[in-house]
C-alpha positions in Angstrom: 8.9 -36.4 -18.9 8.5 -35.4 -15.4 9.1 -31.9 -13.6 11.6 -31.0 -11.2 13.1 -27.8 -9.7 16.8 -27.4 -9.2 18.5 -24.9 -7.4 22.6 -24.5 -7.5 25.0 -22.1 -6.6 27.4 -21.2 -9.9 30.4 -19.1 -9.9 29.5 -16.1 -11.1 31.9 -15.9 -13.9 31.0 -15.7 -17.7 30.7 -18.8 -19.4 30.2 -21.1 -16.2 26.1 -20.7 -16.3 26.2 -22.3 -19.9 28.3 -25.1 -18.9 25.8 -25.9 -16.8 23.7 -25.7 -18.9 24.8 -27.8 -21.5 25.8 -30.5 -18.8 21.8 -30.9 -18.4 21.0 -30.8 -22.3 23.5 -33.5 -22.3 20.9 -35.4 -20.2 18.1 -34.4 -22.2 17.0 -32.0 -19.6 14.9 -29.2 -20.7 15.2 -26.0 -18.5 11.6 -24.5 -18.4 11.8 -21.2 -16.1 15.2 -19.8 -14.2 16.0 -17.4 -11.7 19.1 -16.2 -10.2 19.5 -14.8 -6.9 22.7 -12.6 -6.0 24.5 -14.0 -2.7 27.8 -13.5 -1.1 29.0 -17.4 -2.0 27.8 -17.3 -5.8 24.9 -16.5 -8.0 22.3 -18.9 -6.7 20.4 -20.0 -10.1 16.4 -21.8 -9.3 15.5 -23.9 -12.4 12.4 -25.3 -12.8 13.1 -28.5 -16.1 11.9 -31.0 -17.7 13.4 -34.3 -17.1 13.1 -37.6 -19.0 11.5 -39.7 -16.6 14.5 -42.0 -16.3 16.4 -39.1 -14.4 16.2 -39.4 -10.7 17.4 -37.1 -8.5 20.8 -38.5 -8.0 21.4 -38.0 -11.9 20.3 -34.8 -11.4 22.8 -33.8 -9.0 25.4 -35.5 -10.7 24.5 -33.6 -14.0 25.1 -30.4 -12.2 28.3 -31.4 -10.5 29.8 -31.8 -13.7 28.4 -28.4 -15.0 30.3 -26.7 -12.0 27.0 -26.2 -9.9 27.5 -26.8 -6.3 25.5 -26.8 -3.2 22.6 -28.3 -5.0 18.8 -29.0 -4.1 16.9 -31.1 -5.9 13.1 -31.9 -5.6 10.2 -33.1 -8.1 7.5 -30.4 -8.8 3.7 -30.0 -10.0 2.2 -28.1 -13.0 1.8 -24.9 -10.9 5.2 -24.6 -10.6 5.0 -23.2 -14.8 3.5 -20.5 -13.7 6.1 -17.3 -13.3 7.3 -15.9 -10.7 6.0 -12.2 -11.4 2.9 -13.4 -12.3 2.5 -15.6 -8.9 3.8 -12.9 -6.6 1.1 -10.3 -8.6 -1.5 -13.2 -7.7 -0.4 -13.2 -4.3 -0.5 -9.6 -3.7 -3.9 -9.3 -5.2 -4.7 -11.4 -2.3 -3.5 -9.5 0.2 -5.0 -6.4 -1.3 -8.6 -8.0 -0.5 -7.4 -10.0 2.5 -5.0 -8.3 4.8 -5.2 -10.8 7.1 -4.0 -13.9 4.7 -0.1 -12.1 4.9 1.5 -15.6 6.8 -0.7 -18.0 3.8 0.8 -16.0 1.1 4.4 -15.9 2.5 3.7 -19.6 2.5 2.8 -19.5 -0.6 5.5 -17.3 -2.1 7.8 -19.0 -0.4 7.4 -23.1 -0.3 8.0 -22.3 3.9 7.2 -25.1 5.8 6.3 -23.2 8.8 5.5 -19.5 9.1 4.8 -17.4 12.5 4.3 -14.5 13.9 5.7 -13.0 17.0 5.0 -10.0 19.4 8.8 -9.1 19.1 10.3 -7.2 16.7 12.5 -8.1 14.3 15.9 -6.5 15.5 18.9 -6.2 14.0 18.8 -10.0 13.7 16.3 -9.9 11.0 16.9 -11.2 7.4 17.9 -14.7 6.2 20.2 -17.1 8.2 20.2 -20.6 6.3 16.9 -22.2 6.8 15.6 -19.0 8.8 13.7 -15.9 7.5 12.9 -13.0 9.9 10.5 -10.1 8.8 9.7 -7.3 10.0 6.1 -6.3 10.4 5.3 -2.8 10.1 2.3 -2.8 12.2 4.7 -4.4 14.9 6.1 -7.8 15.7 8.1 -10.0 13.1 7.2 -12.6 11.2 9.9 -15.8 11.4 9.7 -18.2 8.5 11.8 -21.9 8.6 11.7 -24.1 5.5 13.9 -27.1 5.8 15.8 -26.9 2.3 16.5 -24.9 0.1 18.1 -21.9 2.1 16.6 -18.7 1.8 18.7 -15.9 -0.2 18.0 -12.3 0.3 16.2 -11.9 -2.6 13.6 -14.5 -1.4 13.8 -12.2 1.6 13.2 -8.9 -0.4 9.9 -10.1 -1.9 9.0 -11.0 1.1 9.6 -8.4 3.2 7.6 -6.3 0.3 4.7 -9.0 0.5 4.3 -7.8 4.3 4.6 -4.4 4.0 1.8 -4.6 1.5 -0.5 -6.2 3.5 0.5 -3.2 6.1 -0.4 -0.4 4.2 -3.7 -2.1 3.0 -4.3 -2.5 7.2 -3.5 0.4 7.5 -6.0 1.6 5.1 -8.8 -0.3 6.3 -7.8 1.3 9.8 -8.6 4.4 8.4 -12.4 3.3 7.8 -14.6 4.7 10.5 -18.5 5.2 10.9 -19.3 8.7 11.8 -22.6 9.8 13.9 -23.9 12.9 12.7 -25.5 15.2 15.1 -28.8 14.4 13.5 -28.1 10.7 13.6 -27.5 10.0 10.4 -24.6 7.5 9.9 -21.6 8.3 7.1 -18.6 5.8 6.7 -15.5 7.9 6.2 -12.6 6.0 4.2 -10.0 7.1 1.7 -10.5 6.7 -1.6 -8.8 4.8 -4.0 -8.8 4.9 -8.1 -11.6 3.0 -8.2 -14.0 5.8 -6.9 -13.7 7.7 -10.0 -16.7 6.9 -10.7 -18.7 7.6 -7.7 -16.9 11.0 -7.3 -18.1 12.0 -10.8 -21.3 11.8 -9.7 -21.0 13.6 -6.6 -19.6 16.6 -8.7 -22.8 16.0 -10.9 -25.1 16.2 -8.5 -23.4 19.3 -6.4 -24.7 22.7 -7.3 -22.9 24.9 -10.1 -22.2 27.3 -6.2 -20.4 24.0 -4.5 -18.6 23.6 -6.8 -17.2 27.0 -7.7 -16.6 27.3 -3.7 -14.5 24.4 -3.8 -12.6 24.7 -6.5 -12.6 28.7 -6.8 -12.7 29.0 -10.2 -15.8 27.6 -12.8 -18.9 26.3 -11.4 -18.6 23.5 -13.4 -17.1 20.0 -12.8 -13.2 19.1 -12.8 -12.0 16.6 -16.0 -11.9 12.7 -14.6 -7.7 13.3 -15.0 -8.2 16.0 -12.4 -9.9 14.2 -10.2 -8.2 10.5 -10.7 -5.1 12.9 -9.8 -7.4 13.9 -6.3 -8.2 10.8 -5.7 -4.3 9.2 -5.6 -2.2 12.2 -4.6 1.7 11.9 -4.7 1.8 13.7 -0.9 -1.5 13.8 0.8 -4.7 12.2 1.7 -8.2 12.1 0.3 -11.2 10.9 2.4 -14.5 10.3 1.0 -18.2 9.7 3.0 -20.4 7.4 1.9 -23.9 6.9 2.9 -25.1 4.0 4.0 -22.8 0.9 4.9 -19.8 2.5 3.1 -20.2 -0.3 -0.2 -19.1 0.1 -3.4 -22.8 0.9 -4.4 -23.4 3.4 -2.0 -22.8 7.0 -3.3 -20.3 9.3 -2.3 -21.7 12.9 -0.5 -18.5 14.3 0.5 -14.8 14.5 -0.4 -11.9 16.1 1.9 -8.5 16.5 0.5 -5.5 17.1 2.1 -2.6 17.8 -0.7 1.2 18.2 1.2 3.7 20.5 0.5 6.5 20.9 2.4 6.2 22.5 6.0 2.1 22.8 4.6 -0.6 21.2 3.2 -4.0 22.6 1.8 -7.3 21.2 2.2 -10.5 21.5 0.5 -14.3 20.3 1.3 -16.7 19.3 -1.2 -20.0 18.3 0.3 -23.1 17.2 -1.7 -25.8 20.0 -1.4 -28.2 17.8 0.8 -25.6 17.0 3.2 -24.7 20.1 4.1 -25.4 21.6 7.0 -25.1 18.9 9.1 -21.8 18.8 10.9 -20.1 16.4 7.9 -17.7 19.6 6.6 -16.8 19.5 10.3 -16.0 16.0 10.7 -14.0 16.0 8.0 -11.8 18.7 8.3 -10.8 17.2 11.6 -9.9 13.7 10.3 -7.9 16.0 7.6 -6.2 17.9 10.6 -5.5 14.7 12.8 -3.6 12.7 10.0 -1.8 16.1 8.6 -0.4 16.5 12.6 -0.1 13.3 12.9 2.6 13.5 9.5 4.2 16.2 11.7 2.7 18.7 9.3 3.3 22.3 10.6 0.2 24.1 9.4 -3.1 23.5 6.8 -4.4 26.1 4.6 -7.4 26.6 3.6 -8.2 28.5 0.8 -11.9 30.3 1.3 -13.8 32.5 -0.6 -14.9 35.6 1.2 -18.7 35.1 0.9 -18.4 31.3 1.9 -19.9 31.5 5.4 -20.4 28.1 6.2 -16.8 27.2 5.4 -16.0 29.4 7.6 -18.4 28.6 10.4 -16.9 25.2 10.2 -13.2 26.6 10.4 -14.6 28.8 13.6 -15.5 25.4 14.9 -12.7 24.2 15.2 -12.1 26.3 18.5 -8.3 27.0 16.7 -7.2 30.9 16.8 -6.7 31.0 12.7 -4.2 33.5 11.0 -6.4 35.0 8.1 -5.1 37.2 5.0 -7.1 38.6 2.6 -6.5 39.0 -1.2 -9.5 40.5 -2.8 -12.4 38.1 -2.5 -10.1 35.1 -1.1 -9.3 34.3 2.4 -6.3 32.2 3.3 -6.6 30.9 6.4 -3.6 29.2 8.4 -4.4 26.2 11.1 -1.6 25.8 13.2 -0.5 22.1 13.8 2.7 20.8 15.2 4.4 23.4 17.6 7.4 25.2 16.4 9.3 28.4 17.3 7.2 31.4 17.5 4.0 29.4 17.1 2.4 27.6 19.9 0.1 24.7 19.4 -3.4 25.3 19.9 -5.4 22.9 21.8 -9.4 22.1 20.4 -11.7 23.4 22.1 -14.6 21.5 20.8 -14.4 17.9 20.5 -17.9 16.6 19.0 -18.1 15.6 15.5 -20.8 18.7 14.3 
């Protein structure tokens, strides 16, 4: 028995995909894995079978001409191909997730193309599939342009695809993110966002913050939020979470600070949480700006802050931010408003300070 894939376009009627089917059990054919692809012409169906290794190709082909297939492709294929499709793309993506970088390999890969480049210019209204042509868009910038000599691509070839490289955008983008900040004492931090797999880390922080740190961040209890809390934190729905790290910024390195930003709407809020021993040392500061730069950057209109009165050095850090800060008062909590993005009756505030303490 020998592998070999087959792909054929089939009227997409009922009945006709069994007929064709049959015509290959006829043959002694065993189809192993399918998958049909929705075009304009036809359902497109990919078969990966088992063939007794009398079959050639030309039986093949004539085996799906008389099961109504047209337009057919036939080529031999290797063990790997058994593996399934959602399971290879999964593989594929896991790769991307750890190497941004390998996004034309993978499309490769996921693809059986027998060229893949990338180009300065953007994809256009031109982009998609055109017979032996694939054109994606990257989100970064520039396009990626795909050629494989046979079988055509379909759009949903082109769908993964396109999802492949948006991927490996937003895990870019995420490593863009990742900077190394200078503390006015020197000290180094690396500043990234977090991800689900910093539960643990964060925990600790929490444990090793004072009963006071925490009841100023969270305004409530001193002591530490539940792990669903924080995996919630950690992987909000709208919003951004940053954590520094000292150190080289390496999964073993612990976590001394965490800045959320959680949106809503026209606003988002944002809240410190600095490790006792780091405090005082411009971090709070740092952070809350990188908070502020990607909420304006999201066209957020303002950040609140909520503060409790006797918290001084949240507020010296807010005063450093050279901002003119609407403040209300309810009882012993302060709400302060940071304007962002200009809009009627507010004008945008320029910083006044632009060092990191």
């Amino acid at each position: 028995m020998a592998l070999w894939r087959i792909r054929a376009t089939v009227d997409d009627r009922p009945g006709y995909l069994s007929v064709l089917t049959a015509s290959l059990a006829l043959r002694g054919v065993n189809i192993l894995t399918v998958q049909v692809h929705t075009t304009e012409a036809g359902a497109v169906d990919d078969f990966l079978v088992d063939a007794p290794d009398a079959l050639d190709e030309a039986d093949l082909v004539a085996a799906i001409a008389r099961g109504r297939g047209r337009d057919c492709w036939v080529a031999r294929s290797e063990a790997r191909g058994l593996v399934d499709q959602p399971t290879r793309v999964l593989g594929l993506a896991t790769r991307l997730v750890h190497d941004p970088d390998a996004t034309g390999a993978a499309l490769q890969a996921l693809l059986g193309a027998d060229e893949v480049s990338w180009r300065p210019d953007p994809a256009g209204p031109a982009g998609g599939v055109g017979g032996q042509t694939m054109r994606l868009a990257d989100p970064v910038g520039g396009s990626y342009v795909l050629g494989r000599r046979e079988p055509s691509f379909t759009p949903a070839e082109y769908a993964r695809a396109q999802a492949l490289v948006e991927l490996s955008a937003a895990v870019a983008r995420r490593d863009a993110d990742r900077v190394t900040l200078v503390l006015p004492d020197g000290t180094e931090v690396v500043v990234r966002p977090a991800t689900a797999e910093d539960l643990p880390a964060v925990v600790e922080l929490h444990e090793r913050c004072s009963p006071r740190s925490r009841q100023r961040r969270y305004l409530g209890g001193a002591g530490s939020p539940s792990p669903a809390r924080l995996r919630r934190l950690l992987d909000p729905a709208r919003g951004l979470t940053l954590l520094a790290t000292a150190g080289s910024g390496g999964a073993t390195e612990p976590v001394v600070a965490m800045a959320n930003l959680l949106g809503e709407g026209d606003e988002a809020e944002a809240a410190l949480l600095v490790r006792d021993d780091w405090q005082r040392r411009g971090l709070g500061s740092a952070l809350l700006r990188r908070l502020l730069g990607h909420a304006d950057r999201a066209g957020t209109a303002a950040v609140l802050l909520h503060v409790q009165a006797e918290n001084e050095p949240m507020l010296r850090t807010v005063r450093r931010l050279g901002r003119r800060v609407p403040i209300e008062r309810d009882g012993p909590l302060l709400s302060v408003t940071v304007p962002l993005a200009a809009r009627p009756g507010l004008p945008r505030q320029a910083d006044a300070i632009t060092r990191t303490d």
